[in-house]
C-alpha positions in Angstrom: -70.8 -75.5 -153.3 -70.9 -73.6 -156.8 -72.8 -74.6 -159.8 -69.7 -76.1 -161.2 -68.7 -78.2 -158.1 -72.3 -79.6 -158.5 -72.1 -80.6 -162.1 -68.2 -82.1 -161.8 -70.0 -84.1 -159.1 -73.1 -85.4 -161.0 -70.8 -86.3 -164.0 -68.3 -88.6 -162.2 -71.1 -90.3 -160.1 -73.1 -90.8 -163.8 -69.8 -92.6 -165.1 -69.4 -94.2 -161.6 -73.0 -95.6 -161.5 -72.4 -96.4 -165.7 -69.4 -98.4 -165.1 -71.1 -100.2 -162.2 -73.8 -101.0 -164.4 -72.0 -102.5 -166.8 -70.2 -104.4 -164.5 -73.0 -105.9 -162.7 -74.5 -106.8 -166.2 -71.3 -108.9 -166.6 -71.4 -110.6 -164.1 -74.7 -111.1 -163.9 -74.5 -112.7 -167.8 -70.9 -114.6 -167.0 -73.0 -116.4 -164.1 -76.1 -117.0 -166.0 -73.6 -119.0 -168.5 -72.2 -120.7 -165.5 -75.4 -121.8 -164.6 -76.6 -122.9 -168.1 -73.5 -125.2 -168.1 -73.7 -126.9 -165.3 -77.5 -127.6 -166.0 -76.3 -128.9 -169.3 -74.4 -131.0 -167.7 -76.4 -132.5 -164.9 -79.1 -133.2 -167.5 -76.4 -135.3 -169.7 -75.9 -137.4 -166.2 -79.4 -138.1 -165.4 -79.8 -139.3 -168.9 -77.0 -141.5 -168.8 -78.2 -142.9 -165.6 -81.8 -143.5 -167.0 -80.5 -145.5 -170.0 -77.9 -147.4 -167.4 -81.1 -147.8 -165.7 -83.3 -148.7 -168.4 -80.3 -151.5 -169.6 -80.3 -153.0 -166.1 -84.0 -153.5 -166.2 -83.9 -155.0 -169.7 -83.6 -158.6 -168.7 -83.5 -160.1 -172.7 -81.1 -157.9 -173.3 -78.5 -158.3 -170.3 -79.1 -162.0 -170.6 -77.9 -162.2 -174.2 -75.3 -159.7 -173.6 -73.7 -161.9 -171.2 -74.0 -165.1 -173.0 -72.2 -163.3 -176.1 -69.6 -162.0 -173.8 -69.1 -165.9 -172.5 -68.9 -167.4 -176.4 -66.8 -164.9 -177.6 -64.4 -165.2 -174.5 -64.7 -168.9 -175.3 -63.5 -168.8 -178.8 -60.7 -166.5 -178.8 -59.3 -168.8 -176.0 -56.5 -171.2 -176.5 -52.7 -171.0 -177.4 -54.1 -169.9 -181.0 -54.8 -166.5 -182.2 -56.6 -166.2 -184.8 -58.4 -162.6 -186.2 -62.1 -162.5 -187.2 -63.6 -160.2 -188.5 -67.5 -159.6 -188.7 -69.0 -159.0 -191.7 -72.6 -157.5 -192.3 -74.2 -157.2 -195.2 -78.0 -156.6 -197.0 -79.6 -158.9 -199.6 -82.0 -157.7 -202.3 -84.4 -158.5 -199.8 -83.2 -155.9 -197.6 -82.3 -158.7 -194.9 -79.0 -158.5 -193.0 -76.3 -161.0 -193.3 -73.6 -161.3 -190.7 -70.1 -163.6 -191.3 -67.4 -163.6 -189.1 -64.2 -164.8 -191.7 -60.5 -164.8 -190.3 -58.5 -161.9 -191.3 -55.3 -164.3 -192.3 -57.5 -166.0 -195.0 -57.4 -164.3 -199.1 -60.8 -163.7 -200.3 -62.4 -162.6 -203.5 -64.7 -160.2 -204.2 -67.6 -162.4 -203.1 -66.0 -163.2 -199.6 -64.8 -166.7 -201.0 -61.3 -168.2 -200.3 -59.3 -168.0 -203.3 -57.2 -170.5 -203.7 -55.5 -169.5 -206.7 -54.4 -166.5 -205.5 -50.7 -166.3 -205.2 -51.2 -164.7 -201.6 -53.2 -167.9 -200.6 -50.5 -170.2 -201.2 -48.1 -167.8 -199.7 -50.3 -168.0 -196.9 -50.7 -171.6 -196.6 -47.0 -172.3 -196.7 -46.1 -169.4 -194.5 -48.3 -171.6 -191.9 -47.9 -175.0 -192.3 -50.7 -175.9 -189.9 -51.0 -179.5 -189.7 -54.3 -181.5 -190.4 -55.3 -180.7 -186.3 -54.4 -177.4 -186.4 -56.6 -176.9 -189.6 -59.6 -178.8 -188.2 -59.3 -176.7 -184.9 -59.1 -173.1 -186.8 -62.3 -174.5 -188.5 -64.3 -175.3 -185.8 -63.2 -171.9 -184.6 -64.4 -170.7 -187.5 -67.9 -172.5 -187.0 -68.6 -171.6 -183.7 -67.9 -168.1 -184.4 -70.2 -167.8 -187.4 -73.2 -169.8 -185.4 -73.1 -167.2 -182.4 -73.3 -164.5 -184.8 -76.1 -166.4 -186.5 -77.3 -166.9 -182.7 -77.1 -163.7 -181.7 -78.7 -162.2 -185.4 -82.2 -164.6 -184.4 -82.2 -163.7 -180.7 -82.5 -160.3 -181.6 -85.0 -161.0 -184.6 -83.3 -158.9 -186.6 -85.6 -159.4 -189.4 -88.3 -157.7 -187.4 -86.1 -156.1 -184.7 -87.8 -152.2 -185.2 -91.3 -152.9 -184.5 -90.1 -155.4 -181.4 -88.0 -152.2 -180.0 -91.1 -150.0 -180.0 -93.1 -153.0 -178.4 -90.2 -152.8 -175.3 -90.1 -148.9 -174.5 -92.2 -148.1 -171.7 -92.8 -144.6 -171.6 -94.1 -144.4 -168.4 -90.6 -145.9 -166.7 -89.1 -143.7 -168.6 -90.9 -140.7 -167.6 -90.7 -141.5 -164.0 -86.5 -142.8 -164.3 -85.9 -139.4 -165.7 -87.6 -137.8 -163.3 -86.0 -139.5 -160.5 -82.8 -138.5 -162.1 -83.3 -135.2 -162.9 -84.7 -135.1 -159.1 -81.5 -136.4 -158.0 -79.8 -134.0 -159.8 -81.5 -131.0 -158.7 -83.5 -130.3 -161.6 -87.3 -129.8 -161.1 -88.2 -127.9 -164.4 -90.9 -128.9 -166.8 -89.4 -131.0 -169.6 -90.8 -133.0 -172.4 -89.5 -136.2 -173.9 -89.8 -138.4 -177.4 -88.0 -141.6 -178.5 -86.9 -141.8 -182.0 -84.7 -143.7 -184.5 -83.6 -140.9 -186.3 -81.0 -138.9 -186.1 -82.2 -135.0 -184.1 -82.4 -132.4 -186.8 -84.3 -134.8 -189.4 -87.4 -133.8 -190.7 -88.9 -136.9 -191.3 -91.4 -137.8 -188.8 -90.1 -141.2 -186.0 -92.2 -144.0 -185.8 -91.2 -144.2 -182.1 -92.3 -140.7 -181.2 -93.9 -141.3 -178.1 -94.4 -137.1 -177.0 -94.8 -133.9 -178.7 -91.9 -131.5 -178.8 -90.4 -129.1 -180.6 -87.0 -130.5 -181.4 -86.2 -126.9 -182.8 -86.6 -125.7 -179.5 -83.6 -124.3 -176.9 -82.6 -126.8 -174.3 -82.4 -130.3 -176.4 -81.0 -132.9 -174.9 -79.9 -136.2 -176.7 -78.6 -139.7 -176.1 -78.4 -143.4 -177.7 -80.7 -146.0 -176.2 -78.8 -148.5 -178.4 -74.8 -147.6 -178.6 -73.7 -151.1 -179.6 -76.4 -152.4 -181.6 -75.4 -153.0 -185.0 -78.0 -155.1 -186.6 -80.7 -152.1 -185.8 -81.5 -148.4 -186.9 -79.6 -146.5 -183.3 -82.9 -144.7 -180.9 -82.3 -141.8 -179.2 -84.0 -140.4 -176.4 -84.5 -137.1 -176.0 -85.3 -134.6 -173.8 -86.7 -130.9 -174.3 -86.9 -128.1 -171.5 -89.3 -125.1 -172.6 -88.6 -122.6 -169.9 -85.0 -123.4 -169.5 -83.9 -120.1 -169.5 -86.7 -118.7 -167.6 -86.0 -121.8 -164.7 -81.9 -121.0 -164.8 -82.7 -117.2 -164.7 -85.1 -118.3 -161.4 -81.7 -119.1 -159.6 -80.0 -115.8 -160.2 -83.4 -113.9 -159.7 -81.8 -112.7 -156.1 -79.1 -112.1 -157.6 -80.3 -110.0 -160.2 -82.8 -107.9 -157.4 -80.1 -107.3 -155.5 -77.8 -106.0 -157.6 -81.3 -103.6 -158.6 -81.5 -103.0 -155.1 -78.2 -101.8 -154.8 -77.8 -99.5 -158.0 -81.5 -97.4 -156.4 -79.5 -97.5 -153.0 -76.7 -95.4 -154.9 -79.3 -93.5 -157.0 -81.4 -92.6 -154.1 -78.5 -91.7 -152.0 -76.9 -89.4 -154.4 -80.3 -87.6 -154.8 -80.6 -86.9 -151.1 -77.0 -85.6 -151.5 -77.8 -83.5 -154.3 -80.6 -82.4 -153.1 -79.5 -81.9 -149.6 -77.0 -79.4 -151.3 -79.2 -77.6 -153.5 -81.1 -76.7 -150.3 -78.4 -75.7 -148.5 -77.4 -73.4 -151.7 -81.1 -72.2 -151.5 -81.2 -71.4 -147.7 -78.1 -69.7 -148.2 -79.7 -67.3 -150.8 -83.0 -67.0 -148.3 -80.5 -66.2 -145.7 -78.4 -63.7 -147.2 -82.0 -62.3 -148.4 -83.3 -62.1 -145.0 -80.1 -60.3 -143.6 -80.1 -58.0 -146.1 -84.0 -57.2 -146.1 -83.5 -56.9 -142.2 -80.6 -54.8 -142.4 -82.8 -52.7 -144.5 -86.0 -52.6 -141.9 -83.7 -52.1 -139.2 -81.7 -49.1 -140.8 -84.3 -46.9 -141.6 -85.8 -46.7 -138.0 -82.2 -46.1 -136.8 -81.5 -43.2 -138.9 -84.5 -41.8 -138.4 -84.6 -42.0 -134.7 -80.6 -40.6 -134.4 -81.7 -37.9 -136.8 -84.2 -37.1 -134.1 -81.9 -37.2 -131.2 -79.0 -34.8 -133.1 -82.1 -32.5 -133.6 -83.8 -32.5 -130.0 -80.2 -31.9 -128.6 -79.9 -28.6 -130.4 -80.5 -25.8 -128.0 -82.8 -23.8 -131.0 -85.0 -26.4 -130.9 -85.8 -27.0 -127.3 -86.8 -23.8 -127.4 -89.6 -24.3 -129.7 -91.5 -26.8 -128.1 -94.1 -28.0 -131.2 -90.8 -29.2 -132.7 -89.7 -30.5 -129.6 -92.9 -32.7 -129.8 -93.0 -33.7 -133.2 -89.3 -35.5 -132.6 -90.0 -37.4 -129.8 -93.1 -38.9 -131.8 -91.0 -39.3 -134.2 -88.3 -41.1 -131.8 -91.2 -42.8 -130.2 -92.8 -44.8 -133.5 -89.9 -46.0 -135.0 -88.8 -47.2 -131.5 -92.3 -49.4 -131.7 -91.7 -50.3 -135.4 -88.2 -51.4 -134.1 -90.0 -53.5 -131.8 -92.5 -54.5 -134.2 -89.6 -55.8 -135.7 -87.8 -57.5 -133.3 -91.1 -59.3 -132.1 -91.8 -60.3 -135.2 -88.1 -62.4 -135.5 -88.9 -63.6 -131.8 -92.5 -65.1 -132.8 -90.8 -66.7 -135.7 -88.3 -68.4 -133.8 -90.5 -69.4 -131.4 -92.8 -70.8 -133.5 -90.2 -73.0 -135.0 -89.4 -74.5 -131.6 -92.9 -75.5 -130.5 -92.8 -73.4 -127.5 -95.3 -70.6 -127.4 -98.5 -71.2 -126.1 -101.7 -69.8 -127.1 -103.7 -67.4 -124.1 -107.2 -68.8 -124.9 -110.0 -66.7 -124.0 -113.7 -65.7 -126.0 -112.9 -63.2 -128.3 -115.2 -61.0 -131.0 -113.5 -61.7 -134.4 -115.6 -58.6 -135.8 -114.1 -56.2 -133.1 -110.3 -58.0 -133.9 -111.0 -57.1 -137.9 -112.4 -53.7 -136.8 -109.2 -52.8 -134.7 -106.7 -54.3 -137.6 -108.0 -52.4 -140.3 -107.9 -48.7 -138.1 -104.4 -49.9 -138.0 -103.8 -49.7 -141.2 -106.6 -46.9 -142.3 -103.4 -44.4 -142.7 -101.3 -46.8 -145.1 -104.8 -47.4 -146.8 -105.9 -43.4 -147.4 -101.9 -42.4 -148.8 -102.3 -44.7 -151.3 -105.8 -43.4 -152.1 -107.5 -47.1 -151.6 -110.7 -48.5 -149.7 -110.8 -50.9 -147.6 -114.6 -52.4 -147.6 -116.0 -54.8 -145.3 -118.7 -58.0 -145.3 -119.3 -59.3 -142.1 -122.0 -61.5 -142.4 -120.9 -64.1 -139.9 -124.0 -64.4 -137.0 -121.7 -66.6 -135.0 -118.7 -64.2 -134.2 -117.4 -65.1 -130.7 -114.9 -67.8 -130.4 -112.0 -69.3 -128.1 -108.7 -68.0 -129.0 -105.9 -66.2 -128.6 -106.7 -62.1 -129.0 -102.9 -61.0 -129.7 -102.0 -63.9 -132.4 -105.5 -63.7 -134.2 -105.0 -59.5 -134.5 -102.0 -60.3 -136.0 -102.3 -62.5 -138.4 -105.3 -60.2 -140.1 -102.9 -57.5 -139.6 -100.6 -59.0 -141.6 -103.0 -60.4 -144.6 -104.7 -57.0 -144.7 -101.1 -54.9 -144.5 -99.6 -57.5 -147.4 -102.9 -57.1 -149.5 -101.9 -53.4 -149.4 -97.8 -53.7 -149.8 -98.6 -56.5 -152.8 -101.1 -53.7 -154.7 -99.4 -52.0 -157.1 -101.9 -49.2 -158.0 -105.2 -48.2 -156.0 -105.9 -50.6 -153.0 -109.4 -52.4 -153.2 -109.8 -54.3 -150.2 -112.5 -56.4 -148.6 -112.7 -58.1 -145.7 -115.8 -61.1 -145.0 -116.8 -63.2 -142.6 -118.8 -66.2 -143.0 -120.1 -68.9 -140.7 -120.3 -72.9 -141.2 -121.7 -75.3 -139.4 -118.2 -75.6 -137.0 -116.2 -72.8 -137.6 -115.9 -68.6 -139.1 -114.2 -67.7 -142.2 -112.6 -65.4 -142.5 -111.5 -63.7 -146.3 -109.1 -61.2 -146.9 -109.7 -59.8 -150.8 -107.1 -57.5 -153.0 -106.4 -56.5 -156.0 -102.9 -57.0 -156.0 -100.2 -58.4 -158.8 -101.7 -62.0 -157.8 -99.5 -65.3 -157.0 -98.9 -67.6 -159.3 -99.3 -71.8 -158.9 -95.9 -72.5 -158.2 -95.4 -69.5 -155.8 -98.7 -70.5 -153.9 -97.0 -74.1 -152.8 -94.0 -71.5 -151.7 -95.8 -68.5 -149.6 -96.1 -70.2 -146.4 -92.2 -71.3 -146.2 -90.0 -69.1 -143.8 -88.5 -65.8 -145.8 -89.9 -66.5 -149.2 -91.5 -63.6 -150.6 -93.4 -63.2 -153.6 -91.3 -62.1 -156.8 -92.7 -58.6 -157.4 -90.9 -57.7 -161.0 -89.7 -54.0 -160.9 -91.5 -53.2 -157.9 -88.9 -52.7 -154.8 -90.6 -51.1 -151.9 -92.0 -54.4 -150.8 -90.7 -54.5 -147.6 -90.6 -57.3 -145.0 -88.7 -60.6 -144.0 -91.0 -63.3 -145.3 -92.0 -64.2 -142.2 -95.7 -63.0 -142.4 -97.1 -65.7 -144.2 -95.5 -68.7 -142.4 -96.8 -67.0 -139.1 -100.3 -66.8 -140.1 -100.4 -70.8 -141.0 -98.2 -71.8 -137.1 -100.4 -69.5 -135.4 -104.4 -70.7 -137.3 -103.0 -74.6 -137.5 -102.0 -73.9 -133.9 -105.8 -73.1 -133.2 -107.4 -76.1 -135.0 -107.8 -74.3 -138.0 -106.7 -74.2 -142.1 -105.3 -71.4 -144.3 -106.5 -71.3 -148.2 -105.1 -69.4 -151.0 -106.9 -68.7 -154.2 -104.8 -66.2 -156.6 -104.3 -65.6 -160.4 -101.3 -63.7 -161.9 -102.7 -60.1 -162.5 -106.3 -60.6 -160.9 -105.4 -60.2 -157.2 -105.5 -62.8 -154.2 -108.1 -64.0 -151.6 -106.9 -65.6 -148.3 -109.5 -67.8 -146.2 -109.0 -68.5 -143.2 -111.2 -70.9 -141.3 -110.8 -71.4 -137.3 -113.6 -74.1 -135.6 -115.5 -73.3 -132.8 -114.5 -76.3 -130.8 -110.8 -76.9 -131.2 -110.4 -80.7 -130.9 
């Protein structure tokens, strides 16, 4: 997949996962408004329950509710039909005066009949009641003006606020409303006050029974007194602090779902993304590796046909110093090419698990010895020294011979490839109270941070600038940390950019 492929595809997933965002923001806001609704409205029925409630359990006022009904009922009864109206009106004394005065009947401005008035006359002769009728319609009249006067003292109007106050109980209803709300579903914290004012007034009630802040979110309302005309109307109302908080409780899963969901997509399209930039990157090792191969495996094939052309010449099997010299020649880079090729093999089957390690006691000062008259001819062309330190009185351990000589074969021959002028090389050993260390020391262009979480992966080699007769796979590394993990053991790097590299490898005595 090319760069551009990869950034077509993270552009429409970003306005994918953007519109689904925004989407699930929508709906997440349409249902919270849903929800805020219908709690709106079940609190509006448990209050209209509580004051149904409340009435029913008001016997002084159910009883005179259904007398009045009866009187009333009573008095518009008959073959008559006759109008009223009720009249209320305040004193200078501030006391209320009710009349209840047929509609048919001219008054003046002081509610008395006028009988001068043209319209009265018309009135009386329009009717021609006789003297029964007359006294009838009057006693209609009285009997409606004493149950208003009835009703006016039973409810002692005079002093009716201060006997209201006297009739709440707060505690029933605290506990009716929180039956109702119960009933209803709703178990949030609320608060409650009675007042006779009307909600937004910022005069204080003389029936507030609970603090609350009527400024607050999530005010509920409703009349105590509906019908009462002869006092000021009482409201109770009802206030829920955390309403928000307690409606956004019920879409909580909703909401960490949705979450859920949009990290499921994130995360997924990182593995994807990230499973492709690996691929591209393996791709680039692998093309690296085939083409540093190629290289390796070229040179000892040229040089080894070059050899063969020249031994079948007849001049030179005649001279038989020449003769020699080309079937050395023929003979190393036959072992380099299997060097090579054994090298690959290890690798692979490293990767598999299968190769099993040939433990016997072995002198890790003799192994060091060997390795570095190995490489004593790559050391003296390049005019370097390779010094050693081993200090280590503890030198014989259990391990494989043929892994362990190559893995300081390889530190020692990449602390010489890795070195671009004179190679100073030292080699220490070092005992602690379980294991031998083991330090390889150069001089070389040095590794820096990010490279040293890198040099153990298969085929990464270490960027070397303008130098390019590094050669290799990138296999060295990766081989020396399978082969010392497989022997109980750990690998440590310690480099700067410029000031050389020190590899420490430390392999216990008792492999657990």
């Amino acid at each position: 997949m090319t760069r551009k492929h990869l950034i077509l595809i993270t552009i429409l997933f970003s306005v994918a996962m953007a519109t689904l965002i925004i989407i699930q923001i929508f709906w997440i806001k349409s249902d919270f408004k849903v929800k805020e609704e219908v709690f709106e409205q079940k609190v509006n029925e448990a209050l209209n329950l509580t004051k149904q409630t409340l009435d029913r359990l008001d016997p002084n006022r159910s009883y005179k509710s259904v007398r009045i009904k009866k009187q009333v009922k009573g008095i518009n009864d008959g073959s008559r039909n006759f109008r009223y109206i009720q009249e209320l009106t305040i004193d200078s004394n501030g006391h209320k005066i009710t009349r209840f005065v047929s509609k048919d009947i001219a008054r003046d401005s002081m509610g008395t009949m006028d009988h001068s008035n043209p319209y009265f006359a018309e009135f009386l002769n329009k009717t021609k009641l006789s003297k029964s009728d007359l006294t009838a319609e009057f006693n209609d009249l009285k009997n409606a003006s004493k149950l208003g006067a009835d009703f006016f003292k039973s409810e002692e109007s005079f002093d009716a606020y201060n006997n209201y106050k006297q009739r709440i109980d707060t505690t029933a209803i605290d506990s009716l409303l929180k039956l109702e709300l119960s009933n209803k579903g709703i178990n949030a914290k609320y608060c409650f006050y009675v007042t006779d004012l009307f909600p937004g007034s910022n005069s204080p009630s003389k029936l507030q029974f609970a603090e609350m802040d009527t400024d607050s979110l999530g005010l509920y309302k409703i009349s105590l007194s509906p019908n009462n005309t002869f006092t000021d109307q009482n409201y109770l109302m009802v206030n829920f602090p955390n309403q928000k908080k307690d409606i956004f409780k019920d879409i909580y899963p909703l909401l960490v779902m949705s979450v859920l969901v949009m990290l499921i997509f994130l995360f997924s399209f990182y593995i994807i993304l990230a499973s492709n930039l690996k691929q591209k990157k393996l791709s680039t090792i692998k093309n690296d590796f085939i083409s540093n191969m190629t290289h390796e495996f070229k040179t000892p094939i040229s040089t080894i046909s070059l050899a063969s052309e020249m031994l079948s010449d007849s001049s030179i099997s005649q001279t038989p110093d020449k003769q020699t010299r080309y079937l050395k020649m023929i003979r190393d880079e036959n072992k380099r090419l299997s060097v090579l090729v054994e090298s690959i093999l290890q690798t692979s089957i490293l990767d598999k698990g299968e190769f099993k390690l040939k433990l016997t006691e072995i002198d890790i000062h003799e192994i060091i010895n060997n390795a570095i008259n190995n490489t004593q001819l790559l050391i003296s062309q390049r005019g370097g020294v390779i010094n050693t330190s081993l200090l280590a009185q503890k030198y014989k351990i259990v391990a494989d011979k043929v892994h362990l000589t190559n893995i300081v074969f390889n530190l020692i021959d990449n602390a010489i490839k890795y070195t671009q002028g004179v190679p100073e090389i030292g080699v220490k050993t070092e005992n602690t109270e379980t294991a031998i260390k083991i330090s390889v020391k150069d001089n070389g262009i040095g590794i820096s941070k990010e490279n040293q979480r890198k040099i153990f992966d298969k085929f990464f080699r270490v960027p070397t600038g303008n130098v390019h007769n590094v050669k290799g796979f990138g296999l060295g590394l990766s081989y020396v940390l399978a082969v010392v993990e497989k022997h109980g053991g750990t690998v440590e790097v310690q480099s700067e950019v410029g000031k050389g590299s020190t590899f420490i490898i430390t392999i216990p005595f008792d492999r657990q």
